[in-house]
Backbone bond lengths (Angstrom), bond angles and torsions (degrees), N, CA, C in turn:
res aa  C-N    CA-C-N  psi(-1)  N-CA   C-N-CA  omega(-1)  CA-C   N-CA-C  phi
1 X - - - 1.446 - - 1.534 111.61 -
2 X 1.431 115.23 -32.94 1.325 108.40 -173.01 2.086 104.85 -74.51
3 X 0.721 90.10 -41.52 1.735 94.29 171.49 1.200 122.73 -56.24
4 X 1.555 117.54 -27.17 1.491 126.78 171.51 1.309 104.77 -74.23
5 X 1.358 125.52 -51.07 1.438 127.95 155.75 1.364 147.40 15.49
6 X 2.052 65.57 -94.95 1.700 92.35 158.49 1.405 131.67 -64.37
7 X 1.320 116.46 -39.03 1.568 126.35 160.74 1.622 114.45 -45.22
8 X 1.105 96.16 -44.93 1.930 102.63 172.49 1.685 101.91 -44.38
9 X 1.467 94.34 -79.88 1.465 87.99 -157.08 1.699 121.42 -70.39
10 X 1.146 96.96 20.01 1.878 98.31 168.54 1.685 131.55 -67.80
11 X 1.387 84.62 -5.71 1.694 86.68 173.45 1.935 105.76 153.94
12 X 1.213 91.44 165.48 1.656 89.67 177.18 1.853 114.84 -79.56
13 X 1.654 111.05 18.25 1.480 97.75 166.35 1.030 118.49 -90.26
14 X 1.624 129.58 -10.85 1.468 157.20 -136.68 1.572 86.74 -100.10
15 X 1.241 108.20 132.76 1.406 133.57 169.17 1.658 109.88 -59.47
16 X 1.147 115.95 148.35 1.960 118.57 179.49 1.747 90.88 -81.33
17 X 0.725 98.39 156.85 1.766 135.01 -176.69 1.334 113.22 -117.20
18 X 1.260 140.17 110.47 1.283 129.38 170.75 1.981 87.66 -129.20
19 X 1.041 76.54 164.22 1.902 104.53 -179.54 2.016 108.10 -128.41
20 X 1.029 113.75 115.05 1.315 121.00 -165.96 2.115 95.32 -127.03
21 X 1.357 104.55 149.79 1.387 103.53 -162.13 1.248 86.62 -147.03
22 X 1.499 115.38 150.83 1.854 120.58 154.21 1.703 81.98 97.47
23 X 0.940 90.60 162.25 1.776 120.40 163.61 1.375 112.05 -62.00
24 X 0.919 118.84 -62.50 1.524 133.64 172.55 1.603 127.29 -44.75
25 X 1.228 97.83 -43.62 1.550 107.40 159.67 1.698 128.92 -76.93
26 X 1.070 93.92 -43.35 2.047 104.99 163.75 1.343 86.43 -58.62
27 X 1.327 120.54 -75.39 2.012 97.01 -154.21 1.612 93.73 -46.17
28 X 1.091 133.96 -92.98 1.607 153.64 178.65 1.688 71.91 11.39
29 X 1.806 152.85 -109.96 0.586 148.83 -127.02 1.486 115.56 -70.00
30 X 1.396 112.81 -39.15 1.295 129.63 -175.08 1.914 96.12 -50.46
31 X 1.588 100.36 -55.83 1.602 92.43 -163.37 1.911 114.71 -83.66
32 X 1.406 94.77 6.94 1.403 98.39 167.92 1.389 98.02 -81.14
33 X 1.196 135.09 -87.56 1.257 143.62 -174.98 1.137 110.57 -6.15
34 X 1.628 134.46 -44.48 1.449 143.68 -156.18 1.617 98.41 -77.29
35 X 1.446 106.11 -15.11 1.457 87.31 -163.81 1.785 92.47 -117.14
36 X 1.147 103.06 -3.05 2.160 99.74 177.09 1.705 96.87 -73.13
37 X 1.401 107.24 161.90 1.404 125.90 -170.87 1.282 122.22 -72.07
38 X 1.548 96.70 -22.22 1.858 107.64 172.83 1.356 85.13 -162.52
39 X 1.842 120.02 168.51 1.060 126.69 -177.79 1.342 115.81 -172.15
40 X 1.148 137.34 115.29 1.408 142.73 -156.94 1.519 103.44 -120.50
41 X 1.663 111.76 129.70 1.357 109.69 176.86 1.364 109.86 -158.55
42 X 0.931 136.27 177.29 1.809 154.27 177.86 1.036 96.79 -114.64
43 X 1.583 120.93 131.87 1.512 145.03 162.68 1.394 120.01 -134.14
44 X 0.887 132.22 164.65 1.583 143.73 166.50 1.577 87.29 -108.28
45 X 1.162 139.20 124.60 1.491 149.40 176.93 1.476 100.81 -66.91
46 X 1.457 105.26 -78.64 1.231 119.47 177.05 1.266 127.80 -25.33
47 X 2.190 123.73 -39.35 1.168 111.93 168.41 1.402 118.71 -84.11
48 X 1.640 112.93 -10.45 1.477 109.81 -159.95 1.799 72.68 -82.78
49 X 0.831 124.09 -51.68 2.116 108.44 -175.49 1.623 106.75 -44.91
50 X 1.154 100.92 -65.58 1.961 95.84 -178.04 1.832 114.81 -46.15
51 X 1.382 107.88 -46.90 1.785 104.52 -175.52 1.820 99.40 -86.09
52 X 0.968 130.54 -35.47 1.040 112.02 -157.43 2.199 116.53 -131.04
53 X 1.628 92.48 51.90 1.778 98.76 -166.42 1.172 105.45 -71.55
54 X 1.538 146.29 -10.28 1.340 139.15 158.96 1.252 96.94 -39.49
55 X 1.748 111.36 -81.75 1.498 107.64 -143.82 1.741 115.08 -103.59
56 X 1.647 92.75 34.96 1.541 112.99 144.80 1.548 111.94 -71.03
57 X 1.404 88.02 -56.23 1.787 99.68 -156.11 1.427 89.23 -60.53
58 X 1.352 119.21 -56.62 1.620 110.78 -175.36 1.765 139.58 -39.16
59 X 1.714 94.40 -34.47 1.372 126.67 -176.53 1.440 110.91 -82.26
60 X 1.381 101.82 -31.70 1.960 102.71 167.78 1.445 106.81 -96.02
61 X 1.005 107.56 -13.76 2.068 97.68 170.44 1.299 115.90 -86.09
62 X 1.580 126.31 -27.29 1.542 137.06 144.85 1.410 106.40 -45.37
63 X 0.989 126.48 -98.36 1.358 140.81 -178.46 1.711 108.40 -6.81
64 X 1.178 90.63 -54.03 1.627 98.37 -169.25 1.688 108.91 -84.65
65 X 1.029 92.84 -12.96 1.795 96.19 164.22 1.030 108.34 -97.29
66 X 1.471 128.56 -13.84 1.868 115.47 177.90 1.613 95.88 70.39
67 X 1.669 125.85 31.77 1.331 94.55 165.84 1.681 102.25 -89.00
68 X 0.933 124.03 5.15 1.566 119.35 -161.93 1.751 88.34 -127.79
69 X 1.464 93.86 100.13 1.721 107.06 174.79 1.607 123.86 -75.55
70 X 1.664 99.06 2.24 1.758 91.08 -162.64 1.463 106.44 -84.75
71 X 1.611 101.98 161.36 1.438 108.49 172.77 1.411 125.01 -71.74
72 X 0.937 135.55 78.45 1.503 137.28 -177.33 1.404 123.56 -83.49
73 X 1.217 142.90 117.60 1.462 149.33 -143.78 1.925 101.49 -142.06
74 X 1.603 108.94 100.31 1.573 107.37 175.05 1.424 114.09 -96.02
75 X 1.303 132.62 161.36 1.552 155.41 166.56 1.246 76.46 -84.01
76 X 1.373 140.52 158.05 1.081 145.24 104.03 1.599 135.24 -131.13
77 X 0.989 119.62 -175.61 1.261 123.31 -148.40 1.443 108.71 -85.71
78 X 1.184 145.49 150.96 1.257 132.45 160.19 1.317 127.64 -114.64
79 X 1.804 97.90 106.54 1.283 110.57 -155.80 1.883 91.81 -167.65
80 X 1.449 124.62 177.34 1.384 125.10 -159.37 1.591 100.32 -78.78
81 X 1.186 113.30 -14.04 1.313 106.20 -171.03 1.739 101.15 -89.62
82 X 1.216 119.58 -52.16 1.373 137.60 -179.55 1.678 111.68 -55.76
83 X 1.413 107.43 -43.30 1.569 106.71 141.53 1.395 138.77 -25.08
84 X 1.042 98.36 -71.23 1.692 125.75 -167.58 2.035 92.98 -60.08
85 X 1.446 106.76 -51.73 1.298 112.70 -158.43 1.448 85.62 -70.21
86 X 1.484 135.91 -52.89 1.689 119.48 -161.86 1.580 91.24 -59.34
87 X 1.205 152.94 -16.35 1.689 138.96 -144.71 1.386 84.07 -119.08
88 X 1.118 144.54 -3.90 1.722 130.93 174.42 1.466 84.10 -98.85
């Protein structure tokens, strides 16, 4: 975190940094994201399935209806879960 920090304050081309903690705050970000126009992030698949399988199931029943048009682009992990998610 302190290195992310520092990258912050290098200038006004530098991306904002926020730090979000608890369950409660990941969703808070998770369901912002759903609604920005594109959105790029790092996940571990696998935990966002274990903490948060509601609004999996919700996000692949959107998805698959195309009601949610945005461009969304994941890092993910490579592992059975991170699998599964590139093949949906």
């Amino acid at each position: 975190m302190p290195l992310l920090n520092a990258m912050q304050n290098m200038g006004a081309d530098m991306p904002m940094l926020e730090l979000f903690d608890k369950k409660e705050g990941v969703l808070t970000v998770y369901r912002a994201m759903e609604f920005a126009k594109r959105s790029c992030y790092l996940t571990n698949w696998n935990e966002v399935k274990t903490f948060f399988p509601e609004e999996v199931r919700r996000w692949s029943k959107n998805a698959a209806n195309i009601k949610n048009p945005n461009s969304v682009r994941n890092l993910i992990v490579d592992n059975d879960a991170g699998r599964e998610m590139m093949r949906r």
